[in-house]
Every structure is written in structure tokens, then in C-alpha cells.
Residue, then its C-alpha position, 0 to 999 in steps of 0.5 A: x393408859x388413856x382415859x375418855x372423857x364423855x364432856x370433853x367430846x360432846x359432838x362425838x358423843x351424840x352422834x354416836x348416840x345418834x346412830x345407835x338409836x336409828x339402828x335400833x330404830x331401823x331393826x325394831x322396824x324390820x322385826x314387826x315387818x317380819x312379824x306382819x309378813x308371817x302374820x298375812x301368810x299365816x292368815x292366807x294358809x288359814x284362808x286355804x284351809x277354810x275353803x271357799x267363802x259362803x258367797x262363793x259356794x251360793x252362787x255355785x248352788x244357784x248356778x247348779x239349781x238354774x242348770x238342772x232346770x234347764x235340763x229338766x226344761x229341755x228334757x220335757x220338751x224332747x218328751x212332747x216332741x217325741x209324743x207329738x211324732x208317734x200320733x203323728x206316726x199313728x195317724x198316718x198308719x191308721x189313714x195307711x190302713x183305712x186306704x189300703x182297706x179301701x182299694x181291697x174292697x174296690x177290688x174285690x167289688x171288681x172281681x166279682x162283678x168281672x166273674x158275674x159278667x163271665x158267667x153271663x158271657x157278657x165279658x168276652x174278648x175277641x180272642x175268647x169269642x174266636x175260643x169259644x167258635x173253635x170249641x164248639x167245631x172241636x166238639x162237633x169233630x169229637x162227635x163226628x170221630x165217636x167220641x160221646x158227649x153226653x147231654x148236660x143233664x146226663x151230668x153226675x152231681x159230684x164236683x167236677x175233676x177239673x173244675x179248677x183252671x189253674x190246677x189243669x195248667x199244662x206241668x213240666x212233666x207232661x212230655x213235649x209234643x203233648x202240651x194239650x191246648x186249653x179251650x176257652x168255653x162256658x159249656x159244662x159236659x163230661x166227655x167219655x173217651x174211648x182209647x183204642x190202644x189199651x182197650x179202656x174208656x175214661x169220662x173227664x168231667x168239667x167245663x169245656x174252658x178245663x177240659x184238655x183235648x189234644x190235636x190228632x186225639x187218636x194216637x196222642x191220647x194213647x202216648x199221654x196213657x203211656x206217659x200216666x203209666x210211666x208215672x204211677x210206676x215210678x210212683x209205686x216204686x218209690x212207694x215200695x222202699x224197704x228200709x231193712x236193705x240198704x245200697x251202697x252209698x255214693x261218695x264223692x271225693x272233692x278238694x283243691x288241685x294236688x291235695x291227694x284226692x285220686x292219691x287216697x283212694x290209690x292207698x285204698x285200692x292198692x292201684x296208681x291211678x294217679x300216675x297215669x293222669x295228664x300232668x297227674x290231674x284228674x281230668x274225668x270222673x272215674x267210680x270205684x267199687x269198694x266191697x264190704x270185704x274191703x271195708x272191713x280190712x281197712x278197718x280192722x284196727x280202728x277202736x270201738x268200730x262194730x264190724x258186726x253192725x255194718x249194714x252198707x254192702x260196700x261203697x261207690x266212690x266217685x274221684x272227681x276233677x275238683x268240684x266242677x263237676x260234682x255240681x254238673x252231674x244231676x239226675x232230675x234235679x238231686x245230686x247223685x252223691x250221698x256223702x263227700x269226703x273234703x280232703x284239705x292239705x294240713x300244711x295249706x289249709x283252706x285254698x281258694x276251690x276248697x271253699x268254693x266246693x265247700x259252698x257247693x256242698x252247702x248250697x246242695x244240703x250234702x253231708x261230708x266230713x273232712x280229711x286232713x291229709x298229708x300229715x305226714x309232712x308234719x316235723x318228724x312224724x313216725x308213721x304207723x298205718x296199722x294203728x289207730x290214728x288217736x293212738x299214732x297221735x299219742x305216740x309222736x314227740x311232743x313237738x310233732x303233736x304240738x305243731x298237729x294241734x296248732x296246725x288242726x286249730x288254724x284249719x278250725x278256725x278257718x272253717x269257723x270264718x266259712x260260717x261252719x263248726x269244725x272238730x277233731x272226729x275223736x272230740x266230736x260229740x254232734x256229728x250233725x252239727x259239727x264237721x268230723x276232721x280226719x288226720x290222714x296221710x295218703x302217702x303212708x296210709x294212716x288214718x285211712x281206716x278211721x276215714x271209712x269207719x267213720x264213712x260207714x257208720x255216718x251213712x248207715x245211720x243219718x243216710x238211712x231213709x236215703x240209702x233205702x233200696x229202691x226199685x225205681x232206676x235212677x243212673x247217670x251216663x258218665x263218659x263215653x269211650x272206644x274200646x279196643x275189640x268192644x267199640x263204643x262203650x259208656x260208663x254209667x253210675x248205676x244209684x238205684x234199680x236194676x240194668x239188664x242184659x237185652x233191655x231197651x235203653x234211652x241216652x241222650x245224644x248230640x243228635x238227639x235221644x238214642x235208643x239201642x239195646x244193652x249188648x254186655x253189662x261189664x264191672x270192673x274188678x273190686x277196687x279197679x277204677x271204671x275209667x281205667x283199662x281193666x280185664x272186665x267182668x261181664x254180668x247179665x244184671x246189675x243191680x244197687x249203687x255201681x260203676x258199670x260199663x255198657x255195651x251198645x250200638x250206636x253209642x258214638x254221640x252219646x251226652x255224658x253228663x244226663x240220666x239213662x233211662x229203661x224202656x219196659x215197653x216199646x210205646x214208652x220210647x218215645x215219651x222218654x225220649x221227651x224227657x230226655x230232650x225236655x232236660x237237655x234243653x234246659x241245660x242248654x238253656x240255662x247257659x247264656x252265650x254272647x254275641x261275640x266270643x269263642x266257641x267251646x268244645x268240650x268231651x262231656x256236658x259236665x266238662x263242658x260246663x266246668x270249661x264255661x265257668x272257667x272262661x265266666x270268671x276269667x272274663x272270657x266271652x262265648x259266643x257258641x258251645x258243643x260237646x264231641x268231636x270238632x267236625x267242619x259244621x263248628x268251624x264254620x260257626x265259629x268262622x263268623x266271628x271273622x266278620x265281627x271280632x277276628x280274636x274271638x275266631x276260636x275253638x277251645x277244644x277240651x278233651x275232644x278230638x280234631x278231624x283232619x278235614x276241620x282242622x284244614x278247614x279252620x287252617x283255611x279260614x283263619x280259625x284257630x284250634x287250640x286244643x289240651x287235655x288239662x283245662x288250665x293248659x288250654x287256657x293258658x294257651x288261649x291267653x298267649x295268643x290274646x296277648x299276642x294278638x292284641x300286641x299285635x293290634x295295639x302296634x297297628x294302631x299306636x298312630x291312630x289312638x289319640x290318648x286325652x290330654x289337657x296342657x297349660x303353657x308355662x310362659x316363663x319357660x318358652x325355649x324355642x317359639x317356632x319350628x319347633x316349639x319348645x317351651x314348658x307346660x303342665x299336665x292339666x288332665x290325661x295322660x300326654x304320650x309322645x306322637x300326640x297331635x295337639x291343638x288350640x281350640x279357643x283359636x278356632x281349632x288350630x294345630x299346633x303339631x304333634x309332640x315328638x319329645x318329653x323331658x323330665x329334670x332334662x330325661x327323656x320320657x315317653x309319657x307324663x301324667x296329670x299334675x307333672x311340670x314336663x318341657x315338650x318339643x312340638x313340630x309341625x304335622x307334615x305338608x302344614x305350615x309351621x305355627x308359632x307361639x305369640x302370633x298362632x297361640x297364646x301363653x293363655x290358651x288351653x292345649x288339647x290332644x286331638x282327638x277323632x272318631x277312629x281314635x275313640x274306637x282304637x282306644x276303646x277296642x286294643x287300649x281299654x287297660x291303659x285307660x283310666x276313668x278320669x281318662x273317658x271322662x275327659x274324652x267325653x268332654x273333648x267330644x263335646x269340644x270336638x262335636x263328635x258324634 
């Protein structure tokens, strides 16, 4: 046991003392810095809850306050600004006003001050006075041929007929050779004329200025009668319409190649009509008579179809080679068909020539509903031609009908993007607003009734007034064809009036109108096509919307694609003839040809059309057209083209045949002759040989046509300086090609030679492009020195194709298609360089 004594060891004693104060010293002092610490955060927490300090939350309010009043500082001023510029505006309108009001009022003042001096006779030109001298000896020959001129006082008191100028301007009805020359006189008289030819005596008052008085009077004043009489005719018959009997209605048949067109009107005709096509396209018009007893067969399963209320006598569908030549036939202006069938492929939906007939049938205000063919083809269909189609529908799988209506709907769509409301014929509550869709199958023959149901009742009810029968002739020549034992017939749409056996006929002719006489009027049996071979039937009349087949004389140059006109009597010939000729000629007129390009030959004036729009969009050129047969005359004006551009030395003969001396001919001169009963086959035809041809040409000229291009040596990159120079350079601009002379032109236009190789990364080329680093051999042109980089040329000197006028001329004429716009750019920049003119 041991025992410390605190007095003994007193040292020991206060420094432990000692520590243990400090200790307690050091931990009170941590306990307050704790204490402090939490207190600072505890007031910083209470700073955060409090928010921002009032200081801070009034200078925010300031800077609001000063911010909305520069806002509403800056709004007043756009205001005043604004209201600044519309008085402005409207001063400017009002001074518009009161200078337009101005001018109106000085011109008036002008023009009633010219028509007081005309009256007074003071304001006449030269060539009125020299009218007026020629007026005066005109009527001095009327009265010296008997024609009385009364005295002015003679002169009745009513309003003159003609006392208006412009109302007596010759019209496009009046026929050609008759177009009266208008006088030029102040004198007012009536003048009484006797016509000798139908016995009656007629007085036109009016200034001589209006009065109308034809060279060689006597025998023209009788055609011009002719002509009037010709006019109240038709006039009268088209007055007397009765809206109680209607014809039959034109149906056109219009669509995309290989959509069914010919193959839905073989289901309805029980024919194979189609088979027999050249490469199964339709190439002609043809016209198919369908009978009432047809319709009603066809569509004796269709649901709510009142057989009893048909009123049409039957149909006239026309089968048309696309759409081309719905647009060329016309008759004075209108189209010949009354409705039209768009027939669209299910499984394609709209093609590229679906769209174009339907903008033609929009442009020309023509009605039509839509079959959608081949749904046949759809998965799994079950055909049942002897239903209704609604009631087919119903009866697929589910999978069928589910890819129907996805398909349908895709083709609604389609037609919703060409600007037209579409829909399902049984969904169609508004005919006239919506386009009616048929679910049909050629190849089966569903829907084929519903399709004519709904044919009848749409023209039978919104066609009425325009299917009213009508005794004026309205009829189109389609096709001109030799037959076997009969000769020369042409196939005629007969749309109204009546063509009889023994009556005097007008056709338009390559020479000129024909007239002859009708020999035999055949029709073809119910359902046959007019086009084909056919045992006929032959009537003395036919009357109301037919496909009728003429006998005649002198048929051989007969125009399809005018109207046929009847002559009742023998003096209205040749007032029709004009006609005719007046309508040819502007047809003609209407087709504008080049100065270069080929000459087409076509079979009828509507092929012949579709052919030019063909060539038009594919960029074709031509220079020359006529319809019939090739004779010697069309290859020597297609021979000119020899002088200016010897590719376009050729004659695209569509459906027309080659007589063996043309054909010799054109061997002869160099002419070529392509000829194809398909349009696509002679065009393709006519694009080999303009491939072959410019092949041929661009080798000819390969060492004549100089391609622009601009280099920048790269002097690092100099391999070999003299014969030949080797070293790298830069595409600047153009395009370099091997066979390029090149040259300096800062030095005076040296040559430096011509580039016969380009490697790229160590690969021969035959050329590079504008941007490309390329290593070029260059030698010299033979029978020149060679040159040499450092002494002839610089690394500073800008290289450039040579070029000449006979190479521009190469490049223009055979290599047009490998030059690009930044190319003839360049080329008119060398030009200047090289001053070529």
C-alpha cells in the first residue's frame, strides 16, 4: 500500500493543476465556438426564410416601374408612327385619285372633241379620204348595176340596223371569201338590194362607214343569203329540242395504259376485241352501240335500280387510246362525249396519264364516275359477277374486305390531293359534288352492272337538258378505212340529227372539203365494235347517238378527226365547204412547228395531235406535219433538213402507210422513214437512232471540242520540266479531259501542248473536275518546239484550255449534256481572253 502525499511533491502537483485547468479552459472554448457556429447558421436559415431584405424588393419595384414606362414610351411611339404613315397613305391616295380623275377628264374632253371634227369631216386621214373617194365610185357602180340608192330624204326616221361600227365587225361565222370590206364614209342612206337568186329584195340602212358591200355583188349576196339561211336553221333546230325524248349518251372510256379500259367494254360485249390490238393497246377510236335490252340485262341484279324509269334508248361508248384523243375530237368547239368512265387500277391507284385525263376532264366540264377495276386481284377475293357488288363486298373474308377499304381509301386520298372529293358510289349521298367509285373486275365481271346503273340514272337525270333530242346534225368523222368489196369507208359518230341514204355530204380532206353523196349507211350489230370487221347491217336512215359506217366516192383523203356536214341543197355546198376549211385551218394553225426538227405523218388528225404532244414533252422538235399516207412531196420536204440539221432528216410515220416510190426516194436522199403502228414503239425507235447518231458525231468531233478549264501549277510537285512536262496542278474551274491543248495566256498565249495523261493517287483517269489535285503528263503539239516550265512559263501562271470558235460550236451541237452551267460560264470568260467573236 502506498500513500502520496500532496506536500511532498508539489511541482508534480501544480502542473497537473496546471494542465487539467488549460483543458477545461480549451473545451469551454470549443463548446461556445459550437454554439456561435449554430447560432450564424440558425440566423442565416432565419435570413432564408425571411425572404429578400425591403432594399432589395424596392429597387426591384423601381426597376419594374421604370421598365413598364419604357414600354409604354415605346408603345406610343409606334402608334404615332403608324398614324403618321396611314395620312401619309392617304394623302397619297387622294392625290392618285384626283390625277387619275384628271387624265379621265382630258381624255374624255379628247375624244369628244375627235368625234365633233369627224362629223365635220375635218379629222380625215389619207387612207380615209382615199375610203371615202372609193365609196362614192362604189356607189356610183351599185346604181349604174341597178341597185337603188334612195335620196336622204327618202330615209325612214327609225334607228338605223347597223348605225354601230363595231357591232358590224366581220364574225367568225361569216364563211371565208365573203369577209365584206367596210367603207369608210360620213354618208347616211338605205340601200335597197335586189337578190336575183331567191327572188326577194332587202333595204340595209345606215352610214355608208357601216354598210357592208361585197366585191363581184351579184353572185355573192346570194351565198351570203345561203349562208344566213344556213344559220336560222340551225338556229330553229335548236330552238325545237324536245325535252320528253332523249338520245342516247356518248360515254367515253378514258384511263392509264393496261388499266382494263377495252377489257371492260369486252365483258359488256361478250367480244375480244382487245386481243386483236397491236401489242394489246388501243391505237384507234372505235364506238360500241349498247341497246336498252342490254342495259337492262346487265343490270338485273343491281339493288333499287328501277328498270321501269330508264328513259335513255341505250348507249354509245367510245374506247379511246388514252386520253389524247378524247381532247382532239371536237365538234365547233364542244366536246363530243357526255359522260366518261375513269377507269383506275385498285392495285396502282392514280398513274401519271390517269391524272393528266383527269385535268382534261376538268378543263373540259365533263362529268364522270370512276371504276375501280381489277379488284379481282385483291387477296383471296371470291367472285360472284351475278350479285350486286355492295352485296360481293359483304361476303369476303375479313382480310379481303380489310385490304379493299385500305386500298379504296388510298385512292380517296389521292384524288383528295388532285383537288376532288371522291367516294364509294353506295356512300355517295351528292353525286354533283363527289366522284362515285366503282369496285369493278373486268376479268370477272363484278360490279359491271352497278357501273351501268349508275351510267344510266346519272345521265338520265343531271344530262337531261343536254341529252334532249335535237334535229340540228352534229356528227364527227372518226377513221377513214378500205374495205374489202365496199372500198373507202369512214366511220362517223353520229351525236344528233339524222343521215340519209342519197344525201349530199361535206368531209374534210387532205386537199380540201370533199363532197359526194351517201352510197350505204352500215351499223354494225348491237355490242359489235365499229372498228372491227363485222357482218354489217345496212339502213337507209340513222338517226340519234350511233357509230355508223359511210359509203361514198372519193373517200380516199378523207380528215378523220372534223365534223361531217349535210347539205340540203346544192347552193349551201360551198358555204360549207368554208367551214370546213375555216376549222381545219385553225387547227393547223393552232400547232406551232420549228424551224429545225422532224416531219410527222400521222393516220387521222387526232393521232396526229396526240404524236406532237408526245414528241412536245419529250423535247422532240417539228419542223413539218401531215396526215395520210407518205407520198414523194413529204419526203422531199422533210429532205431539207439535210441542209441545216441532218439528224432531224426524218419522217415518224404513225399508222400511215410508205408507198414503194417514197420509200426509194427517201433511201436515196438519206431520208430516214421510221414507221410503227404503237406511238411508243416509234418513239422509241426514233431515240435509238438519235442516240446512235449523236454517238456517231461526238466521235467525229472528240479532237475538235475543247472542254473549258482553268489549272494552277503546284511547284512543289514539278516531276519532269521538259518534254514532257510532268508535274502537279489544281482543277481551278472546268472540267480537264485528256486530249486538252493548254496554254499560258499572261505569256502571250504560248502552248504549252496538249494533256495526254491524268493520275489520280498514281490511277489513270480520263478526266478531273473542278477542286481535284491531279498529276498531268503535258507533250508537246507536233511540228512545235517543245516548252519548258521555268523558262516558257511560270509556277505563277494561270493554265487554260485552248479553246476556238469550231470548238464552241462542237460542244454546243453533240456535247450540250455534259456541260454544266458553270462550264459556259467559263467558256464566256475564255471567250473574252481569247477575243472570239
Amino acid at each position: 500500500m502506498c500513500i502520496y502525499n500532496i506536500s511532498e511533491s508539489p511541482k508534480h502537483s501544480c502542473s497537473s493543476f496546471l494542465c487539467f485547468s488549460t483543458e477545461e479552459a480549451e473545451g469551454d472554448k470549443k463548446k461556445k465556438d459550437k454554439k456561435k457556429k449554430k447560432g450564424e447558421k440558425e440566423e442565416k436559415e432565419k435570413d432564408k426564410k425571411k425572404g429578400p431584405s425591403k432594399a432589395t424588393v424596392r429597387a426591384m419595384q423601381e426597376a419594374l416601374a421604370k421598365m413598364k414606362e419604357e414600354e409604354e414610351k415605346a408603345r406610343r411611339e409606334e402608334e404615332e408612327r403608324q398614324r403618321r404613315l396611314e395620312e401619309l397613305e392617304a394623302q397619297r391616295q387622294e392625290q392618285e385619285r384626283l390625277e387619275a380623275e384628271r387624265k379621265e377628264k382630258k381624255k374624255q374632253k379628247d375624244k369628244e372633241r375627235k368625234e365633233r371634227l369627224k362629223k365635220e369631216g375635218k379629222l380625215l386621214t389619207k387612207t380615209q379620204k382615199e375610203a371615202r373617194a372609193r365609196a362614192e365610185a362604189t356607189l356610183r357602180a351599185l346604181q349604174a348595176q341597178g341597185v337603188e340608192v334612195p335620196s336622204k330624204d327618202a330615209m325612214p326616221k327609225k334607228k338605223p340596223v347597223y348605225s354601230d361600227k363595231r357591232k358590224k365587225k366581220p364574225t367568225a361565222q361569216t364563211p371565208e371569201g365573203l369577209i365584206p370590206t367596210p367603207i369608210s364614209c360620213s354618208l347616211y342612206v338605205p340601200v335597197i338590194i335586189k337578190d336575183e337568186t331567191h327572188r326577194s329584195t332587202h333595204t340595209v340602212f345606215g352610214t355608208i362607214q357601216s354598210v357592208h358591200i361585197y366585191a363581184h355583188f351579184s353572185k355573192q349576196s346570194g351565198l351570203n343569203c345561203v349562208f344566213l339561211c344556213v344559220q336560222k336553221r340551225r338556229q330553229e333546230n335548236l330552238k325545237n329540242i324536245n325535252f320528253d325524248k332523249l338520245r342516247s349518251p356518248v360515254v367515253c372510256v378514258l384511263g392509264h395504259v393496261d388499266t382494263g379500259k377495252t377489257k371492260i367494254l369486252d365483258k359488256l360485249r361478250h367480244t375480244h376485241v382487245q386481243d386483236g390490238e397491236a401489242g394489246g393497246i388501243t391505237q384507234q377510236i372505235g364506238a360500241t352501240n349498247v341497246p336498252l335490252e342490254t342495259i337492262l340485262e346487265q343490270t338485273k341484279m343491281v339493288k333499287n335500280f328501277d328498270k321501269e324509269s330508264v328513259k335513255v334508248p341505250g348507249m354509245l361508248i367510245i374506247d379511246t387510246p388514252g386520253h389524247e384523243s378524247f381532247s382532239n375530237l371536237r365538234n365547233r368547239g364542244s366536246s363530243l362525249c357526255d359522260i366518261s368512265i375513269l377507269v383506275v387500277d385498285i392495285m396502282h391507284g392514280l398513274e401519271p396519264q390517269t391524272i393528266e385525263s383527269i385535268n382534261l376532264l376538268k378543263e373540259k366540264k365533263c362529268p364522270f364516275i370512276v371504276a375501280l377495276n381489277k379488284i379481282d386481284r385483291l387477296y383471296d377475293w371470291k367472285k360472284s359477277p351475278d350479285t350486286d357488288v355492295v352485296a360481293t363486298l359483304k361476303k369476303q373474308k375479313k382480310n379481303t374486305k380489310d385490304e379493299f377499304d385500305e386500298r379504296a381509301k388510298a385512292v380517296i386520298v389521292e384524288f383528295a390531293q388532285q383537288g376532288l372529293n371522291a367516294a364509294l358510289f353506295y356512300e355517295n349521298k351528292d353525286p354533283r359534288t363527289f366522284v362515285s367509285l366503282v369496285p369493278t373486275s373486268a376479268h370477272s365481271g363484278d360490279g359491271m352492272g352497278n357501273l351501268i346503273a349508275l351510267l344510266v340514272e346519272l345521265t338520265q337525270t343531271m344530262l337531261a337538258r343536254r341529252l334532249a333530242h335535237c334535229d340540228e346534225l352534229r356528227a364527227q368523222v372518226m377513221e377513214v378505212k378500205a374495205l374489202p368489196g365496199m372500198g373507202t369507208t369512214i366511220d362517223v359518230i353520229l351525236i344528233n340529227g339524222c343521215l340519209r341514204e342519197g344525201e349530199t355530204i361535206i368531209v374534210p380532206g387532205v386537199d380540201g372539203p370533199i363532197v359526194t353523196q351517201i352510197r350505204g349507211l352500215l351499223l354494225p350489230p348491237p355490242l359489235k365494235e365499229l372498228r372491227v370487221k363485222n357482218p354489217y347491217e345496212k339502213h337507209k336512215e340513222v338517226s340519234t347517238a350511233q357509230g355508223v359506217k359511210i359509203l361514198g366516192k372519193d373517200l380516199e383523203k378523207t380528215l378523220a378527226g372534223l365534223p361531217l356536214l349535210v347539205a340540203h341543197k346544192e347552193d349551201e355546198i360551198p358555204v360549207l365547204k368554208d367551214e370546213l376549211i375555216r376549222e381545219l385551218k385553225q387547227t393547223l394553225n393552232a400547232i406551232k412547228l420549228e424551224e429545225k426538227g422532224v416531219y410527222v405523218q400521222a393516220s387521222t388528225l387526232g393521232s396526229l395531235e396526240a404524236l406532237l404532244e408526245f414528241l412536245r414533252t419529250s423535247k422532240v422538235p417539228y419542223a413539218g406535219i401531215n396526215i395520210g399516207p407518205v407520198h414523194k412531196k413529204d419526203v422531199m420536204k422533210a429532205s431539207t433538213m439535210l441542209e441545216h440539221d441532218p439528224q432531224y432528216a426524218v419522217i415518224l410515220a404513225f399508222d400511215v402507210k410508205i408507198e414503194r416510190d417514197s420509200q426509194e426516194l427517201a433511201d436515196s436522199l438519206g431520208v430516214h422513214v421510221f414507221s410503227a403502228e404503237i406511238i411508243y414503239h416509234l418513239f422509241d425507235a426514233f431515240t435509238k437512232y438519235r442516240e446512235d447518231y449523236k454517238k456517231q458525231k461526238q466521235d467525229e468531233f472528240k479532237h475538235i471540242a475543247v472542254f473549258p478549264c482553268k489549272l494552277r501549277i503546284l511547284p512543289q510537285f514539278i516531276f519532269n520540266s521538259r518534254d514532257p512536262i510532268v508535274m502537279g496542278i489544281t482543277v481551278d474551274a472546268g472540267v480537264l479531259r485528256t486530249g486538252t491543248p493548254v496554254c499560258v495566256p499572261s505569256k502571250g498565249f504560248v502552248d504549252i501542248g496538249i494533256v495526254t495523261g491524268i493520275e489520280i493517287n498514281h490511277k489513270s483517269v480520263e478526266s478531273a473536275k473542278k477542286g481535284q489535285e491531279i498529276c498531268v503528263k503535258i507533250e508537246p503539239i507536233p511540228g512545235e518546239s517543245p516548252k519548258m516550265y521555268g523558262r516558257h512559263f511560270e509556277a505563277v501562271d494561270i493554265i487554260v484550255s485552248k479553246i476556238t470558235r469550231q470548238s464552241i460550236d462542237a460542244l454546243k451541237n453533240w456535247f450540250r449534256d455534259e456541260m454544266q452551267k458553270s462550264d459556259w460560264q467559263l467558256i464566256m470568260e475564255l471567250k473574252k481572253t481569247f477575243e472570239i467573236i
